[in-house]
N, C-alpha and C positions, 0 to 999 in steps of 0.2 A: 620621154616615154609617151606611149599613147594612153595614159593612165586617163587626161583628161577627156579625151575622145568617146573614150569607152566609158565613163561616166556621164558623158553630159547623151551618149546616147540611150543609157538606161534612164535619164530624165532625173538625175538623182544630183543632189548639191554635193558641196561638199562637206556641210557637215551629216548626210546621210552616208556617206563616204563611210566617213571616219566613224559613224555608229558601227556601221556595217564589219567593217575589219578591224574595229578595235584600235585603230592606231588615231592619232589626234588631227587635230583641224589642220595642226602649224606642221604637221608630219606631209601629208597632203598636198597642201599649199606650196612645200619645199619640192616633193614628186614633181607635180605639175611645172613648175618655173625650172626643172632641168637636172635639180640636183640628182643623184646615183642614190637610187636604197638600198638600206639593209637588206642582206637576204629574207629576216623577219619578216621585214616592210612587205617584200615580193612576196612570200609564202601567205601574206594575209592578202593581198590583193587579190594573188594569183585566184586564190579560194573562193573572194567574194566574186571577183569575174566569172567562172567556173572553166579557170582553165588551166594550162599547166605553167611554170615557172618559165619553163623554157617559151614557149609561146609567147609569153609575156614580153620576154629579151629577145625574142627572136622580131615580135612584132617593133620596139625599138627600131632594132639593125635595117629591116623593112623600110621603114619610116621613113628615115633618112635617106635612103635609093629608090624612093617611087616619087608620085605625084602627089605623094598627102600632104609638102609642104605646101601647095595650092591650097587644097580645104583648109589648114593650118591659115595661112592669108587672109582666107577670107572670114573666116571663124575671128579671127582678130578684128577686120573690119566691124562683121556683126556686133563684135563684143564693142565695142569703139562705138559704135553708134547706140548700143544700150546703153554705157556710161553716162554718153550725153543727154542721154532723153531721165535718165536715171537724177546727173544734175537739174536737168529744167527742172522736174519735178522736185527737189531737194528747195530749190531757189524758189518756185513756187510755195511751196510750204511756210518759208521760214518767210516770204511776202506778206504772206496773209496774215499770220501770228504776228508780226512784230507792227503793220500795218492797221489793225485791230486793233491792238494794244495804244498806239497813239493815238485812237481816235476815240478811245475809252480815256486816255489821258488827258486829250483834247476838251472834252463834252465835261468833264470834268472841274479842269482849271478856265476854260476860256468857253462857256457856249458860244457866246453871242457871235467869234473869228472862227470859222471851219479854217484851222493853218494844218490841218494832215491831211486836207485834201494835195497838196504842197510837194510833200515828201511819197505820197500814194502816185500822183503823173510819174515825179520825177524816175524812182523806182518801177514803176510799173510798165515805163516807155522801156527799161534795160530787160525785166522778165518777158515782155512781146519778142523783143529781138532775140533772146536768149531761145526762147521757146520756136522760133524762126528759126533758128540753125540747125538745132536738137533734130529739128524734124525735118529737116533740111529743107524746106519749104522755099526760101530766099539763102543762097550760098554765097555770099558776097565773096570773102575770103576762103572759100572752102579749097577740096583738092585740087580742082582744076583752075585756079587763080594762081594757085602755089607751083604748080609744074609749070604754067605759064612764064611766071617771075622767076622759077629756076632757067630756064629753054631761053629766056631772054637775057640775062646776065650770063650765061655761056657764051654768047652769040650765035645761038642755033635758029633764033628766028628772026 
């Protein structure tokens, strides 16, 4: 369905979604990844979109016979490169804290040796490169390394 289309262009989550029509996050969540809804499901949606039931299954059946598996495509890409900048930022965070934390450990148990300076490079060299890819800045192995190495082990190139 194009349930999530239509939400992500009201700018709305999905648990604003799910405030909205009364139905749950994990109800949603199942819409979006393909499963069939209840009628219920439809007549709350239908309502919070302000449109009709049918409209709703009609725009479905649409769906499938136009060009919106393209936006679909690319809407995936986008979301694919949020995750990843989503991760940097995840791996940045838990750097810092647990990075920090050693070095309160450190100053601690041993002034006189800085040894988390150690584990801060080693680490730190992996969140650069993490954060390189994320933003796609430097693509070593990105998509167009991987079509290469598919096109060449076919023998197409």
């Amino acid at each position: 369905m194009l349930i999530k289309q239509r939400r992500l262009q009201k700018g709305w989550s999905q648990e604003q979604l799910s405030q909205f029509s009364g139905l749950s996050v994990r109800t949603i969540q199942r819409i979006e990844r393909g499963q069939k809804p209840s009628l219920e499901s439809l007549k709350s949606l239908a309502a919070v979109f302000e449109i009709s039931i049918a409209e709703l299954q009609l725009s479905d059946t649409a769906a499938l016979h136009s060009d919106s598996a393209v936006i679909s495509d690319e809407q995936q890409k986008v979301e694919k490169k949020v995750q990843a900048i989503k991760g940097f930022y995840s791996s940045l965070v838990t750097y810092v804290i647990v990075i920090a934390a050693l070095f309160v450990v450190n100053i601690l148990t041993n002034p006189h040796y800085i040894w988390a300076v150690w584990p801060a490079l080693g680490w730190g060299i992996g969140i650069v490169i993490h954060g390189l890819n994320a933003f796609q800045l430097v693509n070593l192995f990105g998509p167009q390394w991987e079509k290469k190495q598919i096109e060449k082990r076919l023998g197409r190139k």
